[in-house]
Jmol script that loads the backbone (N, CA, C; Angstrom):
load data "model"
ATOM      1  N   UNK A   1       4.406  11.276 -10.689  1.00  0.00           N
ATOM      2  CA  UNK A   1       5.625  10.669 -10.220  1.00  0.00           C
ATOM      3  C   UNK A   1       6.579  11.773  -9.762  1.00  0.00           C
ATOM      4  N   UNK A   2       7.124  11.590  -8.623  1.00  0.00           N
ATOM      5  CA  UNK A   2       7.895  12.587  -8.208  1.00  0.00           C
ATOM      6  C   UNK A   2       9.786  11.969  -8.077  1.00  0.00           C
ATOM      7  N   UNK A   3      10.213  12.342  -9.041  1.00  0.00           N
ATOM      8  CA  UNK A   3      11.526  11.960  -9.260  1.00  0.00           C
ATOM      9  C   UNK A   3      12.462  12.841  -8.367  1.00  0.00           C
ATOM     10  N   UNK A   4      13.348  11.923  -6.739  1.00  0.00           N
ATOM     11  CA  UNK A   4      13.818  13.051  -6.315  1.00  0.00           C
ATOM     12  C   UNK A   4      15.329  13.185  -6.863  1.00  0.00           C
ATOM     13  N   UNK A   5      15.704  14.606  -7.519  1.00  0.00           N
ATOM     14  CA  UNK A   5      16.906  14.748  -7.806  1.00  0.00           C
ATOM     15  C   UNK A   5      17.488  15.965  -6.770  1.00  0.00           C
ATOM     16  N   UNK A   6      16.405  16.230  -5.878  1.00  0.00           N
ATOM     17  CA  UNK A   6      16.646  17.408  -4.215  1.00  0.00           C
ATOM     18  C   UNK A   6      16.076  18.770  -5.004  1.00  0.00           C
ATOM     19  N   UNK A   7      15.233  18.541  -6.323  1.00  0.00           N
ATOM     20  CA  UNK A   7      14.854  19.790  -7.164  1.00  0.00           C
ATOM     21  C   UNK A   7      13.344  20.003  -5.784  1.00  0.00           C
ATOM     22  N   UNK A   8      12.913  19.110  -5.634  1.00  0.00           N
ATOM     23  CA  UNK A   8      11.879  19.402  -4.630  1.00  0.00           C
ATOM     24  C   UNK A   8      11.995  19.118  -3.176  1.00  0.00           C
ATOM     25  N   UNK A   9      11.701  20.868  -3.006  1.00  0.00           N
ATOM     26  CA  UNK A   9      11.656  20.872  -1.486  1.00  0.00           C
ATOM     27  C   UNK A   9      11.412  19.732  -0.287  1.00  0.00           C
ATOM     28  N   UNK A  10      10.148  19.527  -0.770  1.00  0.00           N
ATOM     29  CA  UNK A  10       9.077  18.264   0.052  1.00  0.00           C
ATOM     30  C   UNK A  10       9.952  17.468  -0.100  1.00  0.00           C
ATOM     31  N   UNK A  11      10.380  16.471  -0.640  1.00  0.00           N
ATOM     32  CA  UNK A  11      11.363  15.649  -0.710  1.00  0.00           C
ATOM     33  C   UNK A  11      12.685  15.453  -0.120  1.00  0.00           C
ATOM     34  N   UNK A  12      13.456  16.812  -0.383  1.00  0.00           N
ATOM     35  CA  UNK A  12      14.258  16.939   0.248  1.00  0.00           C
ATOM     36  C   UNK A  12      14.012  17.075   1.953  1.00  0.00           C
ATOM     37  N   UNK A  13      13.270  17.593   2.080  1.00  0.00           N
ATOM     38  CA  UNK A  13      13.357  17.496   3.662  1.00  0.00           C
ATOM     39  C   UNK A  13      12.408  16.533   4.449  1.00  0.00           C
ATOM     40  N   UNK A  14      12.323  15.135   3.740  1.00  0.00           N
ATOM     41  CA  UNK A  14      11.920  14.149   4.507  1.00  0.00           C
ATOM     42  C   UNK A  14      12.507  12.965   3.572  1.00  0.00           C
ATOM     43  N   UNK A  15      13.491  13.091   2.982  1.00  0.00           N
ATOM     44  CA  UNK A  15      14.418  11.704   2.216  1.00  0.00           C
ATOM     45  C   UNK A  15      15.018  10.865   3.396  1.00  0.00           C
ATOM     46  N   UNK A  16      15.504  11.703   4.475  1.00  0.00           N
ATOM     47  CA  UNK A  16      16.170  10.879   5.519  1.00  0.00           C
ATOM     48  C   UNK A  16      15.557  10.447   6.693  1.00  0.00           C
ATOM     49  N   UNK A  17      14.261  10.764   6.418  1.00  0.00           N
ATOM     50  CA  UNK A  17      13.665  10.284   7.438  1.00  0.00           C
ATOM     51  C   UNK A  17      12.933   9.452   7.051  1.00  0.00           C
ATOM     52  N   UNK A  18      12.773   9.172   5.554  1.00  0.00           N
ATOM     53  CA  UNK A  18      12.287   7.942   5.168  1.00  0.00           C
ATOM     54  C   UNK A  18      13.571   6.900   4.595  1.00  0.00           C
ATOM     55  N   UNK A  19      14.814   7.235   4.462  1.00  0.00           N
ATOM     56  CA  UNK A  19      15.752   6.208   4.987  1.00  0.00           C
ATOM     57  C   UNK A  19      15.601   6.000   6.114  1.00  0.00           C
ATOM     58  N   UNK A  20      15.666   6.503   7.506  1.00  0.00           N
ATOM     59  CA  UNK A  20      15.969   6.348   8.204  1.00  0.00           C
ATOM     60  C   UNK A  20      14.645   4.926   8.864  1.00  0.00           C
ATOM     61  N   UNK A  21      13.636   5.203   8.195  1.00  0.00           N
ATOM     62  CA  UNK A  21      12.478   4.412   8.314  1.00  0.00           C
ATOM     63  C   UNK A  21      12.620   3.246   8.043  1.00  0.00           C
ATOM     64  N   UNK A  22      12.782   2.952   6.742  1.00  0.00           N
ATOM     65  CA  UNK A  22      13.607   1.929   6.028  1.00  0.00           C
ATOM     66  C   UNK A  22      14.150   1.055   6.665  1.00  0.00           C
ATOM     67  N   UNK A  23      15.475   2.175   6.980  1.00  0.00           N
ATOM     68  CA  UNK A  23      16.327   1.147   7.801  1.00  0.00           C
ATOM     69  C   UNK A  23      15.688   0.460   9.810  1.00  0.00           C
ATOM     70  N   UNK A  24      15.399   1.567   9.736  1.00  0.00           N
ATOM     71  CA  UNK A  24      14.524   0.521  11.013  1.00  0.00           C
ATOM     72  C   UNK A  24      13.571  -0.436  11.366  1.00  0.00           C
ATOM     73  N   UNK A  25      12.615  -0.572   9.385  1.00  0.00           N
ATOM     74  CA  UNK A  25      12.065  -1.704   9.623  1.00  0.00           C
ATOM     75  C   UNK A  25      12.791  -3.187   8.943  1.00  0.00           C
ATOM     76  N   UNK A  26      13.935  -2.700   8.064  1.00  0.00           N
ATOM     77  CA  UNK A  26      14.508  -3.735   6.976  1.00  0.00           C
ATOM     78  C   UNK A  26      16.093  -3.961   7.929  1.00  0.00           C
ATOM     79  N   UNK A  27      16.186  -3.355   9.374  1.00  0.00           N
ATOM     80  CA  UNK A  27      17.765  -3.866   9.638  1.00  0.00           C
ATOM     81  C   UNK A  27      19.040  -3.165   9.089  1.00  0.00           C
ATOM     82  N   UNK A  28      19.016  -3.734   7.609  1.00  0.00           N
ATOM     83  CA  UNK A  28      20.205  -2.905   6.964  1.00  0.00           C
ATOM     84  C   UNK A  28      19.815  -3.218   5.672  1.00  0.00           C
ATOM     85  N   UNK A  29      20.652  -2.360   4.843  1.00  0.00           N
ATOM     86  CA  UNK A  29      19.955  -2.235   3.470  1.00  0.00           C
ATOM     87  C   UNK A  29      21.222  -1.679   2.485  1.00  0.00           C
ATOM     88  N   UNK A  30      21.107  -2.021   1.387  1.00  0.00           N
ATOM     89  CA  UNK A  30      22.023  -1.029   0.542  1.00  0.00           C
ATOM     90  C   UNK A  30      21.581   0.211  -0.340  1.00  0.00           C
ATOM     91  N   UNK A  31      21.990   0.647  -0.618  1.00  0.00           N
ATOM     92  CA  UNK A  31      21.960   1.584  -1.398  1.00  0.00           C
ATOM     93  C   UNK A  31      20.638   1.415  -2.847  1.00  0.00           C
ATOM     94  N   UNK A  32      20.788   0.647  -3.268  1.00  0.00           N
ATOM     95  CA  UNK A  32      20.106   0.418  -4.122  1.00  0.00           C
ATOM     96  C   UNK A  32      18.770  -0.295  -3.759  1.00  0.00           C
ATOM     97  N   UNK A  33      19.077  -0.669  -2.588  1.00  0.00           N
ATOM     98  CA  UNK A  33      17.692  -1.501  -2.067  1.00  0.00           C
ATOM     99  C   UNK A  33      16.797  -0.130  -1.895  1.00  0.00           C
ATOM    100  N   UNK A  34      17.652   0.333  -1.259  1.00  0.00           N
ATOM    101  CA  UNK A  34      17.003   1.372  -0.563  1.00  0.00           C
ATOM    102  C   UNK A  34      15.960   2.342  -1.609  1.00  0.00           C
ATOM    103  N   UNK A  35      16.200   2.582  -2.720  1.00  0.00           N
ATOM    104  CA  UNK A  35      15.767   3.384  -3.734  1.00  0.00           C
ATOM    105  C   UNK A  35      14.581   2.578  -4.243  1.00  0.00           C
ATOM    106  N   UNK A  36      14.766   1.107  -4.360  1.00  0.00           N
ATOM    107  CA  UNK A  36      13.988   0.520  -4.751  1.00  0.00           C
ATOM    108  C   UNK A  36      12.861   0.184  -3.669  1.00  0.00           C
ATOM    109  N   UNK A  37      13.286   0.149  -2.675  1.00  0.00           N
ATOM    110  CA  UNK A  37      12.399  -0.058  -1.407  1.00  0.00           C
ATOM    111  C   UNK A  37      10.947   1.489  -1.856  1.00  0.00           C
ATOM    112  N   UNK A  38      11.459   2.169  -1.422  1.00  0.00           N
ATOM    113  CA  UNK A  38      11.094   3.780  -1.480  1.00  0.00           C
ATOM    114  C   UNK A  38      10.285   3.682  -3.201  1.00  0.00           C
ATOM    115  N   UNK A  39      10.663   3.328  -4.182  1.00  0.00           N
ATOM    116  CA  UNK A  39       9.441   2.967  -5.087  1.00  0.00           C
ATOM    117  C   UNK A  39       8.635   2.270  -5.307  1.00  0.00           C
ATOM    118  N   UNK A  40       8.974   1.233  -4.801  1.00  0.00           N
ATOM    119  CA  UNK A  40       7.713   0.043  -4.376  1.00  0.00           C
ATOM    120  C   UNK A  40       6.897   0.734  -3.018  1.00  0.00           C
ATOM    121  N   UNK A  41       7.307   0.789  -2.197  1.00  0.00           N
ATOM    122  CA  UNK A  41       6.196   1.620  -1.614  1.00  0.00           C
ATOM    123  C   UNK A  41       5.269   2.263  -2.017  1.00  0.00           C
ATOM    124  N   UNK A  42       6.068   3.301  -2.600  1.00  0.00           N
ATOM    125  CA  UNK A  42       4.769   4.760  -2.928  1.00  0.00           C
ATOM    126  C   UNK A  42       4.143   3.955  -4.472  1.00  0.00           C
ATOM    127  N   UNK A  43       4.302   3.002  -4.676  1.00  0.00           N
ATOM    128  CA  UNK A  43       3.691   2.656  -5.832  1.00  0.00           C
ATOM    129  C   UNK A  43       4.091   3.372  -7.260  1.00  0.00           C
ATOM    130  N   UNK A  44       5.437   3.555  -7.237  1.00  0.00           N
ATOM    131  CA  UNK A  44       6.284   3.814  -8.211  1.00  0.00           C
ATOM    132  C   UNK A  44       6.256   5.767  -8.488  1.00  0.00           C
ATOM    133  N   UNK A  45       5.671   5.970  -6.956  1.00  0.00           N
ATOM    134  CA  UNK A  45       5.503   7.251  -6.927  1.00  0.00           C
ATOM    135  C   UNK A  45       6.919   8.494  -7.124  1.00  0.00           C
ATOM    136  N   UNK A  46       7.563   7.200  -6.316  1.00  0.00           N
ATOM    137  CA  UNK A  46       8.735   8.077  -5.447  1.00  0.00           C
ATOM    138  C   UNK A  46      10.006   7.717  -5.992  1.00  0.00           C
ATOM    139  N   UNK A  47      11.231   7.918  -7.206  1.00  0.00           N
ATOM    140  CA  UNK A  47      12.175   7.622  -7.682  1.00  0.00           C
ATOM    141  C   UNK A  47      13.085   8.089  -7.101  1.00  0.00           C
ATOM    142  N   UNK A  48      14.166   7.626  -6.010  1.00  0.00           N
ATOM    143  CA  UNK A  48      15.221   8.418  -5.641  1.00  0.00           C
ATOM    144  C   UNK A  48      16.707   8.006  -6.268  1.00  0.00           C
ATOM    145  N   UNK A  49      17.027   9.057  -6.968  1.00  0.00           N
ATOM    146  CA  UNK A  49      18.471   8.855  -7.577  1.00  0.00           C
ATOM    147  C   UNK A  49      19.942   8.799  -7.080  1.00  0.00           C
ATOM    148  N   UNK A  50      20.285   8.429  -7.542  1.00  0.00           N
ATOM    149  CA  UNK A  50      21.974   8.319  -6.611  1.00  0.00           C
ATOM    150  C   UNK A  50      22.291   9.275  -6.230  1.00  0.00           C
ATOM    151  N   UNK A  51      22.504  10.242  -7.288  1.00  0.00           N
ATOM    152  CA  UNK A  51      23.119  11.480  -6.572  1.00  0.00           C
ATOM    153  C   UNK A  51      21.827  12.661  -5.357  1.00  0.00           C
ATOM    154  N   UNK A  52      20.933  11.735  -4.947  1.00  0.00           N
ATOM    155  CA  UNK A  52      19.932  12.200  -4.121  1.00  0.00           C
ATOM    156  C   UNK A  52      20.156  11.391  -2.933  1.00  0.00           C
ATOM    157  N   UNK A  53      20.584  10.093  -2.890  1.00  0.00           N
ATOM    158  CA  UNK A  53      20.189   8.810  -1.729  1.00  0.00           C
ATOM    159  C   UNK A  53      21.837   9.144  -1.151  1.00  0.00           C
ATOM    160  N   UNK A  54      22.695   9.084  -1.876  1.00  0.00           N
ATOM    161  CA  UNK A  54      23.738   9.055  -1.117  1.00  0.00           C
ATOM    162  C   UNK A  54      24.540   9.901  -0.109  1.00  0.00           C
ATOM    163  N   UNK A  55      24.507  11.391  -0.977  1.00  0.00           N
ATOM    164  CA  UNK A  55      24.363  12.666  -0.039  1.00  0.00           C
ATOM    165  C   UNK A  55      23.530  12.332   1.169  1.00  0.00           C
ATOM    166  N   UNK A  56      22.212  11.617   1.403  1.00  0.00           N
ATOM    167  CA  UNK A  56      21.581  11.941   2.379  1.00  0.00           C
ATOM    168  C   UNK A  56      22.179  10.935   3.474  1.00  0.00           C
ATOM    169  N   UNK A  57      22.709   9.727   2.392  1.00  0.00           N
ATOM    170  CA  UNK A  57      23.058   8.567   3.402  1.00  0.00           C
ATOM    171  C   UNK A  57      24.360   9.127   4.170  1.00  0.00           C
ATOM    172  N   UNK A  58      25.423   9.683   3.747  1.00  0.00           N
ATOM    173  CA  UNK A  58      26.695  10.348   3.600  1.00  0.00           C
ATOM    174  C   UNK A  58      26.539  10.923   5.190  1.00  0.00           C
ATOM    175  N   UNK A  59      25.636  12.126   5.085  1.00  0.00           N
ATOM    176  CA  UNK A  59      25.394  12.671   6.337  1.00  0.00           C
ATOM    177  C   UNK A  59      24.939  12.000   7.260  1.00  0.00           C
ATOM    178  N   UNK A  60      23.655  11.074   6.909  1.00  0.00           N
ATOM    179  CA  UNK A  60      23.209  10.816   8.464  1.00  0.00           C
ATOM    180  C   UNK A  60      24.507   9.374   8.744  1.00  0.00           C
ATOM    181  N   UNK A  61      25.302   9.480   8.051  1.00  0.00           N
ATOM    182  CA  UNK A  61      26.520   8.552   9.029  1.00  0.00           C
ATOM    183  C   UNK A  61      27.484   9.654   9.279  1.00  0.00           C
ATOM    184  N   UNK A  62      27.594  10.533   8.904  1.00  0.00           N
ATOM    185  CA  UNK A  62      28.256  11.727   9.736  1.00  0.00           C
ATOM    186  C   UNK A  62      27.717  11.885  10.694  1.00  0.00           C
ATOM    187  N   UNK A  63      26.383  12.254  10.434  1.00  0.00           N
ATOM    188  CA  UNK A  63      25.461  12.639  12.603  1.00  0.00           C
ATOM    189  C   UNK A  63      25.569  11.172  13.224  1.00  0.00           C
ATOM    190  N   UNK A  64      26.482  10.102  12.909  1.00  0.00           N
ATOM    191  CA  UNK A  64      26.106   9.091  13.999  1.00  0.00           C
ATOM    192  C   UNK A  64      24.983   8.119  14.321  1.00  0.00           C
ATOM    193  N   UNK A  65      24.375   8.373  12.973  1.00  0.00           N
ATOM    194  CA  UNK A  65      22.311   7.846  13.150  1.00  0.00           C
ATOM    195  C   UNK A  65      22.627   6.409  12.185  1.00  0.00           C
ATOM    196  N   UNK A  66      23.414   6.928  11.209  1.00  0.00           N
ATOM    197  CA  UNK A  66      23.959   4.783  10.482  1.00  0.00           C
ATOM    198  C   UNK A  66      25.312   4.755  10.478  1.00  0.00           C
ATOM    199  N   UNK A  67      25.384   3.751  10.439  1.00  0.00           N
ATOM    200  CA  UNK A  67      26.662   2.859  10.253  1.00  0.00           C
ATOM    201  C   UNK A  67      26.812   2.125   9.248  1.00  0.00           C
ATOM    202  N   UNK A  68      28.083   1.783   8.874  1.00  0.00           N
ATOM    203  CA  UNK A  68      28.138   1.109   7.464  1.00  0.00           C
ATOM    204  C   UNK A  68      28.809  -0.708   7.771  1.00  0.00           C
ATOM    205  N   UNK A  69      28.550  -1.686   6.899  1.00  0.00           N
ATOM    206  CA  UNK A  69      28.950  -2.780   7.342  1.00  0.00           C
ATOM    207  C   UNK A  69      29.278  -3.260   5.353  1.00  0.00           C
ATOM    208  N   UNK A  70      30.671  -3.649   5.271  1.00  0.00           N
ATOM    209  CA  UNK A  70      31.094  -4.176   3.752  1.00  0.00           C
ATOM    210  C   UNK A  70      30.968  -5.527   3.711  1.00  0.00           C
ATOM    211  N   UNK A  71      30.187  -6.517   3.134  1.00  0.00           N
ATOM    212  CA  UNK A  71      30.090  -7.617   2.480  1.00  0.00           C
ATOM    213  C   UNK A  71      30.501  -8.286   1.262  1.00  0.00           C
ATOM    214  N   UNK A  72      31.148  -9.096   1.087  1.00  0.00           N
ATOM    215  CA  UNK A  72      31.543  -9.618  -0.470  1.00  0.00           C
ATOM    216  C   UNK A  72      30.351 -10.375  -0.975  1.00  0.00           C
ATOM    217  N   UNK A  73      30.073  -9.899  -2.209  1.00  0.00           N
ATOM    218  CA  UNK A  73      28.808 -10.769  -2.670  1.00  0.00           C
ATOM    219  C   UNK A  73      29.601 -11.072  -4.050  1.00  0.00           C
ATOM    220  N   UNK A  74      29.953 -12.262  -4.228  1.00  0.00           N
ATOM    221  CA  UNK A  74      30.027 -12.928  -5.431  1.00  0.00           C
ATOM    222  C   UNK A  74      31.887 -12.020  -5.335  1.00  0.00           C
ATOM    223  N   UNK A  75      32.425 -11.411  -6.472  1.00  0.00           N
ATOM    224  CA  UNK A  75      33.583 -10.582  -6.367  1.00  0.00           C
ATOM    225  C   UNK A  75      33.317  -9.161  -6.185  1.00  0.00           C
ATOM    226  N   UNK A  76      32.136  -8.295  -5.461  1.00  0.00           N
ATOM    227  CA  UNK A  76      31.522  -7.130  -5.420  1.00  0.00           C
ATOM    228  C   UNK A  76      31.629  -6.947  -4.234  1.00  0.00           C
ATOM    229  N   UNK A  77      32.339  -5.956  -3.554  1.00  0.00           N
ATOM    230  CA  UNK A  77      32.109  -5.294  -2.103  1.00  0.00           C
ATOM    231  C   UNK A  77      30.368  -4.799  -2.100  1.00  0.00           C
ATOM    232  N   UNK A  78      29.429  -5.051  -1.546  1.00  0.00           N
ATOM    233  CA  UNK A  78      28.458  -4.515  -1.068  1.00  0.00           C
ATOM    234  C   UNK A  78      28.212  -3.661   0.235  1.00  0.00           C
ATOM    235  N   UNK A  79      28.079  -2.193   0.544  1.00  0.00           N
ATOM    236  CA  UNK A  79      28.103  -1.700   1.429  1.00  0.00           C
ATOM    237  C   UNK A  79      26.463  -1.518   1.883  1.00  0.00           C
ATOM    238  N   UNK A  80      26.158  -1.979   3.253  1.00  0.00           N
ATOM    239  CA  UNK A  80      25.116  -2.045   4.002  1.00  0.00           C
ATOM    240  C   UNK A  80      25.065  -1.111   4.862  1.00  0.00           C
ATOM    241  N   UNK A  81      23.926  -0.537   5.206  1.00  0.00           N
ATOM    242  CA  UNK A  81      23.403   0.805   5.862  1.00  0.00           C
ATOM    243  C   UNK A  81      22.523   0.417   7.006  1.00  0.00           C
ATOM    244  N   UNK A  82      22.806   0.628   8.301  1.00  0.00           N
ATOM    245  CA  UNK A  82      22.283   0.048   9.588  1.00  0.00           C
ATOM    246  C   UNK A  82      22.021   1.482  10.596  1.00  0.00           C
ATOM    247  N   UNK A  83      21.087   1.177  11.325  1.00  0.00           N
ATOM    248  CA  UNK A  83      21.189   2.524  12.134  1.00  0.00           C
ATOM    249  C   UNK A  83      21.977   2.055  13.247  1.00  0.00           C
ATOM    250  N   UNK A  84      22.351   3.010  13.893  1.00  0.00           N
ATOM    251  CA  UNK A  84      23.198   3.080  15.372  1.00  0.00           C
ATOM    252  C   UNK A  84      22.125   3.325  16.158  1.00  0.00           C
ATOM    253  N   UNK A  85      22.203   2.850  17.584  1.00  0.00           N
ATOM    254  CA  UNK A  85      21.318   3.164  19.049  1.00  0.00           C
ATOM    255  C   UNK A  85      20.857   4.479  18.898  1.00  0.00           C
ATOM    256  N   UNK A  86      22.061   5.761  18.262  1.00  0.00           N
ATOM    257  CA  UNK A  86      21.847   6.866  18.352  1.00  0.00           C
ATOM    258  C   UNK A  86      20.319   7.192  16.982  1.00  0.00           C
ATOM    259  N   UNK A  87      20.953   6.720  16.294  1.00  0.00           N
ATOM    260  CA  UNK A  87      19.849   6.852  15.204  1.00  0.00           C
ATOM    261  C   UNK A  87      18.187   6.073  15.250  1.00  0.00           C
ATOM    262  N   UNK A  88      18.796   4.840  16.068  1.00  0.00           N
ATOM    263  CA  UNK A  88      17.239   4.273  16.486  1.00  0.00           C
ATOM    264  C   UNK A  88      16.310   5.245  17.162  1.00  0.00           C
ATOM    265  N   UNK A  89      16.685   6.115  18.153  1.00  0.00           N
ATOM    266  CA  UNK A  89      16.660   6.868  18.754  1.00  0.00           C
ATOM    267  C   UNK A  89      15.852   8.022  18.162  1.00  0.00           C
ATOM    268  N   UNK A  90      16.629   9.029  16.961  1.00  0.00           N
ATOM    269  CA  UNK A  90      16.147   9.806  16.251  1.00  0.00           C
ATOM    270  C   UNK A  90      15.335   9.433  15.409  1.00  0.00           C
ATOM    271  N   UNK A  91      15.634   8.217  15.027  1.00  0.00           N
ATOM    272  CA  UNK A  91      14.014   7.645  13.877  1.00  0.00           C
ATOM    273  C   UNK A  91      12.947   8.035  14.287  1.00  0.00           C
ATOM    274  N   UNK A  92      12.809   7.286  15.432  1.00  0.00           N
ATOM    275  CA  UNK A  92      11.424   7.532  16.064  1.00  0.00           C
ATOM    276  C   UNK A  92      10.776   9.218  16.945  1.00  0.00           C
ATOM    277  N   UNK A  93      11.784  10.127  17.149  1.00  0.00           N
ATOM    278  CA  UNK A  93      11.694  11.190  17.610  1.00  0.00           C
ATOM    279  C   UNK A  93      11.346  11.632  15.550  1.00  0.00           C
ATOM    280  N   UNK A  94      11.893  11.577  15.155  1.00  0.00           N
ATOM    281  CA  UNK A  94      11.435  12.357  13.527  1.00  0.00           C
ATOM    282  C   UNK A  94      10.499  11.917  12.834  1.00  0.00           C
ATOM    283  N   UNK A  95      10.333  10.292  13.406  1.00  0.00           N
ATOM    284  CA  UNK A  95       8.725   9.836  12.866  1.00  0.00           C
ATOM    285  C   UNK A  95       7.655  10.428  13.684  1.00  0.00           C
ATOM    286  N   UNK A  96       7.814  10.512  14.641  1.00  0.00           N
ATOM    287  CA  UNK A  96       6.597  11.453  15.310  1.00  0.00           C
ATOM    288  C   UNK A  96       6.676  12.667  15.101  1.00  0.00           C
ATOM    289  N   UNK A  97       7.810  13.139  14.934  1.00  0.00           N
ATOM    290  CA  UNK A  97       7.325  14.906  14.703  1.00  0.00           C
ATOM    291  C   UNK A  97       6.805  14.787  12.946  1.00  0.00           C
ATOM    292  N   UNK A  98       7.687  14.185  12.138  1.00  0.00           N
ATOM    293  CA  UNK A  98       6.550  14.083  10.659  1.00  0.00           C
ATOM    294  C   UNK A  98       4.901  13.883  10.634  1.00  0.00           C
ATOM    295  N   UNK A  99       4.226  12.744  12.010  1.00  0.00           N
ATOM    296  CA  UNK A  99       3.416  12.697  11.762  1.00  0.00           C
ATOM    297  C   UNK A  99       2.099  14.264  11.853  1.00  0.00           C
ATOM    298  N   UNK A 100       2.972  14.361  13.281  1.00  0.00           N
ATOM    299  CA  UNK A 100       2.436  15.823  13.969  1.00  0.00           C
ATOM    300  C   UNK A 100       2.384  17.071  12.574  1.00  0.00           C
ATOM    301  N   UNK A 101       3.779  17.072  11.751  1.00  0.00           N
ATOM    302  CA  UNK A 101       3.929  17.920  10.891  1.00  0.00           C
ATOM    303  C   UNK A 101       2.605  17.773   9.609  1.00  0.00           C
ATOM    304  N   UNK A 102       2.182  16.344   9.811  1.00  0.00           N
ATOM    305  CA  UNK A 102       1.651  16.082   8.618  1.00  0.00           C
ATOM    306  C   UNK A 102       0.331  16.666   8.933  1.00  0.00           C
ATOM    307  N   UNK A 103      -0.569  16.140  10.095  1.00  0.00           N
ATOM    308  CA  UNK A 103      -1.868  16.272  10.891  1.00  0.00           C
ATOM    309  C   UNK A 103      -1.621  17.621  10.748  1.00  0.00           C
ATOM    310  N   UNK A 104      -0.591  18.603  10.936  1.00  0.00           N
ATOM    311  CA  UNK A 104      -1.116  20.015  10.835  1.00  0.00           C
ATOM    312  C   UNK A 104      -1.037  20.473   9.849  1.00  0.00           C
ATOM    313  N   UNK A 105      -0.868  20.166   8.871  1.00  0.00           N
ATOM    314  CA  UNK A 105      -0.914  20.577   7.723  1.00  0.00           C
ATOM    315  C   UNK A 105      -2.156  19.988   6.613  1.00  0.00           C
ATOM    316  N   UNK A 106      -2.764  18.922   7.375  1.00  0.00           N
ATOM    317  CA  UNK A 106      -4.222  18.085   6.856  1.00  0.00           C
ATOM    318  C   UNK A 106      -5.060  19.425   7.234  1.00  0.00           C
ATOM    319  N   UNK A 107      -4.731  19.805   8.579  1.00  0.00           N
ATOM    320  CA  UNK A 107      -5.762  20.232   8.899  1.00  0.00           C
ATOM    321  C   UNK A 107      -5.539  22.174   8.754  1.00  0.00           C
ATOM    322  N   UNK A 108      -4.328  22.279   7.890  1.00  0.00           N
ATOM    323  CA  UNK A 108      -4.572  23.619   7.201  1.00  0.00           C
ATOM    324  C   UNK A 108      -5.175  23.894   6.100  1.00  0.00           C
ATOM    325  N   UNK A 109      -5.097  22.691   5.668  1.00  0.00           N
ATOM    326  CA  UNK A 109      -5.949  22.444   4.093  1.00  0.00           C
ATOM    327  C   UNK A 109      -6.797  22.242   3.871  1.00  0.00           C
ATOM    328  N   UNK A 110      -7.502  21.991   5.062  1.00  0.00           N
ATOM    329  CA  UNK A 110      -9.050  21.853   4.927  1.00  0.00           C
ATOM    330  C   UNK A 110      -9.695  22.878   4.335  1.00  0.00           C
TER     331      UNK A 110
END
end "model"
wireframe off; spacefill off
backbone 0.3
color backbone group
C-alpha cells in the first residue's frame, strides 16, 4: 500500500495527473471523492491524504487547469473540482506523455 503523504517521489509527481484524470472522466468531484475515487481504483493501493490532495488541487487551480463550483448539501458548503477548457487540454497532453513515460521505462526494465 502506498500511502501518499508527498514522502514518495513516484507519487508525487503523477498525483495531479491522476486528479486531473479523475476529473475528466467523473465531471467534477470533491475532495474527498476524489481520495476515495483514487483508492478504489488501485484496489486500496493508493491512499491520498488531505494534506497531499489539496496542495495539489490548490495549484492546478492556480495554473487555470480546475475550477471550483460551492454547493449546499444539507447545511454543509461542498466545494466541487471541475477542469477548465485549459485543463481539458493539459489532461490529455500529460496523459500521453505518462503513457510514453511509462512504455519507456517498461522497457528499461526489462
Amino acid at each position: 500500500m502506498y500511502i501518499c503523504s508527498m514522502q514518495s517521489e513516484l507519487i508525487k509527481g503523477t498525483l495531479s495527473v491522476l486528479i486531473l484524470k479523475l476529473l475528466k472522466e467523473h465531471k467534477k468531484m470533491y475532495g474527498y471523492q476524489i481520495t476515495q475515487m483514487l483508492k478504489e481504483q488501485s484496489n486500496g493501493e493508493l491512499m491520498v491524504r488531505e494534506g497531499s490532495l489539496y496542495p495539489a488541487l490548490f495549484k492546478l487551480k492556480d495554473d487555470e487547469l480546475v475550477e471550483t463550483e460551492e454547493e449546499m448539501i444539507g447545511k454543509r458548503v461542498r466545494r466541487y473540482y471541475r477542469l477548465t477548457p485549459k485543463g481539458e487540454i493539459e489532461t490529455q497532453r500529460r496523459i500521453t506523455e505518462i503513457h510514453s513515460f511509462i512504455s519507456l521505462l517498461q522497457t528499461l526494465f526489462k
